[in-house]
N, C-alpha and C positions, 0 to 999 in steps of 0.2 A: 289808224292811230300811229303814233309816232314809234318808228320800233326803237328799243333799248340799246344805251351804249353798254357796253360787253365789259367785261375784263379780260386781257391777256394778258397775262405778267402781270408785270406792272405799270401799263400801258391800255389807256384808250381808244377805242377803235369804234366810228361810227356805224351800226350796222346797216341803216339803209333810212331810206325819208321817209314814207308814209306803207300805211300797208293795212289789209282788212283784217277784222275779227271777225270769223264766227259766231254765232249768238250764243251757242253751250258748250260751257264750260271755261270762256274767257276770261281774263283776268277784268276785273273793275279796279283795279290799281293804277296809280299814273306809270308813267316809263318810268325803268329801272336804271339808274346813274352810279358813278361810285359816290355820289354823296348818298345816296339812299340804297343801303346794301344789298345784295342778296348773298344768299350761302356764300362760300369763298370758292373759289376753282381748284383745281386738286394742285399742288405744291411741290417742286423737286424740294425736297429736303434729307436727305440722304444719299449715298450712292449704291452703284445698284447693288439691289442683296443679292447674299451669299447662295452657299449651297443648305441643305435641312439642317439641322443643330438641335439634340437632343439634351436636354438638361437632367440630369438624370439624379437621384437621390436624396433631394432637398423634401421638408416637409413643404406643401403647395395648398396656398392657401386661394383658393379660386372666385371669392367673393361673389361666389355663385350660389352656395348652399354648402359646398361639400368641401373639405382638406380634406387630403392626400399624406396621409404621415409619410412616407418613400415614394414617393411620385415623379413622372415625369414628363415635362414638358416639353413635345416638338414643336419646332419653329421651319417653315418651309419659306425664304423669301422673308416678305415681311409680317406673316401673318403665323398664327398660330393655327394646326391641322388636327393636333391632339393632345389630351391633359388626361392623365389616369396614375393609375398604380399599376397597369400592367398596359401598359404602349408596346405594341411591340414598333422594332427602330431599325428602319431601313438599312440594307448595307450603302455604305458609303456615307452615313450621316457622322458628323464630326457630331462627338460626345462630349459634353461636358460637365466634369462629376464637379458635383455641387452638395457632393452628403454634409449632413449637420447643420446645414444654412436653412432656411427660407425665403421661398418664394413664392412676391404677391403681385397685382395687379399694377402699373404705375400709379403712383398717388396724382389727386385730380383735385387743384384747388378754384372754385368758382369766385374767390374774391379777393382780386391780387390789382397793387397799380405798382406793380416793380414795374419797370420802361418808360413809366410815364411819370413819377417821382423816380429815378433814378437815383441812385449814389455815385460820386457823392452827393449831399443834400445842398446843392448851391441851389440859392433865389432862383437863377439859371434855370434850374433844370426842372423847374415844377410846373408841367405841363398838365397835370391831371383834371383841373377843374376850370369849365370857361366862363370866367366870373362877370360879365356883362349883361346878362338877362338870366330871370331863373329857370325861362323856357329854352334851351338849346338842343336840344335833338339833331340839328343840322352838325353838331362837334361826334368825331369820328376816335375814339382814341387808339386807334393803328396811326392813325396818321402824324400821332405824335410817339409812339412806340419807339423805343432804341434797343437795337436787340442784343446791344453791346454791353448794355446794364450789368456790372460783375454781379450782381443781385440775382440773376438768373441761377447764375454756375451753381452760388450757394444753395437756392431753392433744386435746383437738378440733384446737388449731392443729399439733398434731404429725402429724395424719390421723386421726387415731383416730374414730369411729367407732360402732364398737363395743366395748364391755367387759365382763366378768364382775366383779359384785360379791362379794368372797367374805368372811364372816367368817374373824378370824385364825387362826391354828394353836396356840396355847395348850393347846388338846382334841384330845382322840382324833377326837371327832368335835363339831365347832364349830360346827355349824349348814349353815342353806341359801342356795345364794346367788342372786344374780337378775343376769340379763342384760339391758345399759340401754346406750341410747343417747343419743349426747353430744348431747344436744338443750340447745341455749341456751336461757336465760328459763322455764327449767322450774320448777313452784312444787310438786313433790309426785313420789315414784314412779311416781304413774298416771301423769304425761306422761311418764316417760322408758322404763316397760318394754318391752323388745323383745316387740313382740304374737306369742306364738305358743310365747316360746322354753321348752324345759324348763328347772325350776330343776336347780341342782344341789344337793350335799353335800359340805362342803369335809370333810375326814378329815385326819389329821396323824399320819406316823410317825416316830422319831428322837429326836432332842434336845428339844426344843421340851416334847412336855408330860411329859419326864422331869424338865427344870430346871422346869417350873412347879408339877407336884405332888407332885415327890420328897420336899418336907419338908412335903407335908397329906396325905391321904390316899391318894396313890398316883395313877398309877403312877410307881416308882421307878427302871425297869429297861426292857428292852425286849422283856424277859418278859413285863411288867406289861401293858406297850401294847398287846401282841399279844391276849395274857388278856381286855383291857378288849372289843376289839373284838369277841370270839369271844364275851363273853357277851351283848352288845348286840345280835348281830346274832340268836342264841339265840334272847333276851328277844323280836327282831321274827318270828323264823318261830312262834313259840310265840303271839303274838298276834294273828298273821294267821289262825292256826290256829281262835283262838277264834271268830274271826267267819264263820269260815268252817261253825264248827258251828251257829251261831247263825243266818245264812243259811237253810241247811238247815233247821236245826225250822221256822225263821219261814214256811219254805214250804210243810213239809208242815202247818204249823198253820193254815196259809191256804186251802191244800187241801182239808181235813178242814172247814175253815171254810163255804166252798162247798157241798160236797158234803153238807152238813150232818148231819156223823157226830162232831163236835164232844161230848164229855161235856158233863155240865152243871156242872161246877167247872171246865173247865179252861182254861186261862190262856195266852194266846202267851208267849213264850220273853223273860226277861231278855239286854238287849242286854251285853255285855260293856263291863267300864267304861271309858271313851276314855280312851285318849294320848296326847298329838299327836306326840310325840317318837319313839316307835311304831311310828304312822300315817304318819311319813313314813320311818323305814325299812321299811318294808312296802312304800312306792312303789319304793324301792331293791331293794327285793328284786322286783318286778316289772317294773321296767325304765323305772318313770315319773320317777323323779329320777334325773338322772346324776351319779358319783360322783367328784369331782378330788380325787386324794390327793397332800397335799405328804409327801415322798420322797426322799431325797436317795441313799441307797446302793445297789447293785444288790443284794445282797443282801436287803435288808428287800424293795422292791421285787418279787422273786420270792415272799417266803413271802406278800406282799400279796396276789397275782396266784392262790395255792393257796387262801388265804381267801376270798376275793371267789369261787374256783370251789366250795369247799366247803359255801358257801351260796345259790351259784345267784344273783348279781350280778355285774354287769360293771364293774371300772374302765375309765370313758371315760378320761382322762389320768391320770399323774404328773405334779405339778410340783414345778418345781428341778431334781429327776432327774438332779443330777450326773455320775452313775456310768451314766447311761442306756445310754451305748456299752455297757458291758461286757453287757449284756444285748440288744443290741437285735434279734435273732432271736428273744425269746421277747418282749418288746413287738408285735415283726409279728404275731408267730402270734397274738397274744391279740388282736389291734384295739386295742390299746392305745397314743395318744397319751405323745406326752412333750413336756412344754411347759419350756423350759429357758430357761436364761441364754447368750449369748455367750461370758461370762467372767469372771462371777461367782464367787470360789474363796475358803477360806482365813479366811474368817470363824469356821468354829467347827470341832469336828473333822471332823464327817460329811459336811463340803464342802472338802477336801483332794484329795479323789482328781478335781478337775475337768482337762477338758483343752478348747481352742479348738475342737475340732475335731470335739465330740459330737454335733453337728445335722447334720454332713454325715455323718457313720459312720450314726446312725440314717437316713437319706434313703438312703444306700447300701445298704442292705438291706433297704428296704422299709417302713419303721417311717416312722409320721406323728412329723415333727420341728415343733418350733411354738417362736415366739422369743417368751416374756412380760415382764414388767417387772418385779411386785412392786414398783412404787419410782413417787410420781408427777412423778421425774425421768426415770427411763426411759422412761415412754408415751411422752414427748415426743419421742422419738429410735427406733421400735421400728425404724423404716427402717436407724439408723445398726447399729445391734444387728443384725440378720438381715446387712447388709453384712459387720460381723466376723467373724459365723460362715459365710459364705460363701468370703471369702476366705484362710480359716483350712482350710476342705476344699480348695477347690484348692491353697494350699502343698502340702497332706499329698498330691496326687495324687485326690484326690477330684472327678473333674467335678459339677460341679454352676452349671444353668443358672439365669441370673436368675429366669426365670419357678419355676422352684423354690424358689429363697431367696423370692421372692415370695410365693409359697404356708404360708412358714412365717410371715407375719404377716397372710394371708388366710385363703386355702382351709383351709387346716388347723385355723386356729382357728378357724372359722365351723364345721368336721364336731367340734368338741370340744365345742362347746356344742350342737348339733344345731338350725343354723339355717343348713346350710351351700345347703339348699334357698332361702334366701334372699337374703342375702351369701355375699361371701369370693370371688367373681369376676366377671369383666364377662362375663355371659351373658346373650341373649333370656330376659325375664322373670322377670329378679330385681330387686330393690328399684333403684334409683340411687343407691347410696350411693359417691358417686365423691371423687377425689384428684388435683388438678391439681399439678405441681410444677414446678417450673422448671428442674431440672435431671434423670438420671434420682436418682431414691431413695436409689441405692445408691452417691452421693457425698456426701462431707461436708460438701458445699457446697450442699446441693441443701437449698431451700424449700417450704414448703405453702403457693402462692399461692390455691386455692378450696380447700373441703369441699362438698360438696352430701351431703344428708340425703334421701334419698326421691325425687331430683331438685331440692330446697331448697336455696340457696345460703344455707348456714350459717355461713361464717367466707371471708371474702376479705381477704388480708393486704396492699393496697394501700387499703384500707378500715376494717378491723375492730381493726387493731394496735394494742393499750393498752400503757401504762408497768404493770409490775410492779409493785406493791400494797408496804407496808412490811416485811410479815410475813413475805414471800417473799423478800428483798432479805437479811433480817435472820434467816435461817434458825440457829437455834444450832448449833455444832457436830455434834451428835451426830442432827439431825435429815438432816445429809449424809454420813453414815460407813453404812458397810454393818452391818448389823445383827450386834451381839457385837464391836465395834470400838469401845467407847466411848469420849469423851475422858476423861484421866483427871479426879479430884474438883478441885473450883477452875476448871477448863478449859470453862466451862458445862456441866457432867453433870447431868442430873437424876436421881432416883432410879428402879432399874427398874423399869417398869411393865409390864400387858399387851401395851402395843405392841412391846417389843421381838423378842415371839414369835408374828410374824406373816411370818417368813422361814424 
């Protein structure tokens, strides 16, 4: 079969022409392209780490189970070797007292299109949604990424971390998205991919691409939507299908090749002619892209959850996921994330049925709850977001510990994108991607005095604090109203565009 072209860099490189598979254990996938992703390669994005660095006296909140009231966190290189109340700390480690502060895991948001709606908001720069068919899958949004987006800086000072890039929701299915980190001074996606992380596939059910393709060619309904997806995903098992025949001769023709019982006319097997739109629901349909569907109703939600089983894929999250509570016993059962708002409501119909108190119902029964943004006003605050929805479950009688609301802007969004083996807590042996604050988090008072990146002190706010840019200052109206909130004409409105259907 055809072997894969590779990534270097950022640079393609043929691996070779033809080549056999083994029968067990083979992939049944077509060849892997950069239009059809796989994981990312691992990333210089830092320089090289230091020597250990112990952080010594902060309350350490590990979004593992356990705070540390005076604890301390080693940092060896880039990764963390130990978290306790009684580390002991190498000679030679540079200390760093940090009493009175806390610290927590980097904050991890799974549903951001800073880079790709960029600031400022010019027509220019609105690259998130590719408005020409509602099936696109073959659109990449790295490849429209700007890592120069001052948007970033703001979300890094808020803790952040890390993020999902995701193209909009305009499409059934809008393409794939890439997981980056908020690395300063980046000049391209190769410094910012998170090395390792699956892409995803953002999908979209509801409003969104009813109002976009109602008056072109469909879909109109939510009939339609449903239709759209069921023949796509069809069209991928049918063309997995192909290669997988084609596989097969290619090997018994290899075989016969060998053994040389070959006729004298006869010919290896035409490969089936590539996709890449395809090829990367084919990854979906094997479990190698994971799939976030924006979602707002439990209803849709569940016939999502019968599709996704009817073709043998898994949804990793919903997002938005309003109505999430009313289902969330069959989210537990499925492994299925729900990546929500605080208190987001009321913007269009299918976000009416919201209530404060969704992220703790989900955590009450078991279901992974995760607090996102959508908005690169919200990154800035994911801390103050998960506080709302925390103390919105205790009113209703919901216990629910810090270290849990903590989890829904760590842990949880770290197992959504499937890097939770790296981030999303303070454990022996995972990255340093740490959150020093001044106060804890979960007050509205409370600041992001450090970031550290890998163990890289990447943003210190007695240091690094800039004045806000003009474009940001001078936001129009409608660039701070929740989306389907427009101002009215004359009030700075501009006409509707793709961006509006990215919530």
């Amino acid at each position: 079969m055809p072997r894969p072209l590779a990534f270097v860099g950022s640079h393609l490189v043929l691996a070779a022409a033809l080549s056999a598979c083994s029968k067990p254990g083979r992939t049944t996938t077509p060849p892997e392209t950069r239009a059809t992703p796989t994981p990312s390669p691992p990333t210089q994005t830092r320089p090289a780490p230091g020597p250990k660095v112990a952080f010594v006296g902060a309350r350490v909140m590990t979004a593992a189970g356990v705070t540390y009231d005076r604890g301390v966190v080693l940092v060896e290189r880039d990764r963390i070797v130990a978290v306790g109340s009684d580390v002991a700390i190498p000679p030679g480690t540079k200390v760093v007292d940090v009493a009175g502060k806390v610290i927590t895991p980097g904050l991890i948001d799974t549903h951001s299109h800073i880079g790709v709606y960029p600031a400022p908001h010019f027509d220019a720069h609105q690259d998130g949604n590719e408005v020409v068919d509602p099936i696109t899958p073959y659109a990449r949004a790295e490849d429209a990424f700007w890592p120069q987006d001052p948007q970033i800086d703001r979300a890094r000072e808020g803790g952040v971390t890390t993020m999902q890039i995701l193209p909009g929701s305009a499409n059934l299915i809008g393409g794939v998205s890439v997981v980056v980190r908020t690395v300063p001074g980046a000049r391209s996606i190769h410094d910012v991919r998170f090395p390792g992380a699956p892409y995803g596939l953002k999908m979209a059910c509801g409003e969104n691409p009813k109002r976009v393709y109602g008056d072109k060619s469909g879909p109109d309904t939510r009939m339609g939507n449903i239709a759209g997806f069921r023949r796509a995903f069809q069209q991928a098992v049918e063309y997995r299908a192909a290669w997988e025949r084609y596989e097969d001769e290619l090997e018994a023709y290899e075989r016969k090749e060998a053994d040389g019982e070959l006729e004298e006319d006869e010919r290896p097997p035409e490969p089936p002619t590539r996709d890449f739109g395809l090829e990367t629901l084919a990854k979906v349909l094997d479990g190698e892209i994971l799939v976030h569907n924006h979602c707002y109703r439990a209803d849709e939600m569940s016939i999502m959850l019968e599709l996704a089983e009817e073709f043998g894929f898994h949804i990793r999250s919903f997002h938005h996921a309003v109505e999430a509570y009313k289902i969330a016993d069959r989210l537990a059962a499925a492994e299925t994330a729900a990546s929500v708002w605080a208190d987001w409501w009321g913007f269009k119909a299918e976000a009416f049925d919201s209530i404060r108190e969704n992220a703790a119902m989900l955590e009450m029964v078991g279901a992974r709850a995760i607090i996102h943004s959508d908005s690169p006003l919200g990154i800035q605050r994911l801390n103050q977001e998960a506080a709302k929805a925390m103390y919105a479950g205790r009113r209703a009688g919901i216990e629910v510990s810090e270290d849990r609301a903590l989890r829904w802007i760590t842990a949880n969004p770290a197992w959504a994108l499937g890097i939770d083996h790296e981030v999303g807590t303070l454990e022996p042996g995972k990255l340093a991607d740490l959150v020093v604050w001044d106060a804890s988090p979960f007050s509205v008072y409370a600041h992001v005095e450090q970031v550290y990146l890998g163990g890289e002190l990447v943003y210190d706010r007695n240091r690094d604090e800039n004045p806000h840019t003009d474009f940001e200052t001078g936001l129009r109206p409608f660039e701070l109203a929740p989306e389907g909130i427009a101002p009215k004409a004359g009030d700075g409105a501009r006409p509707a565009s793709t961006r509006e259907a990215t919530k």
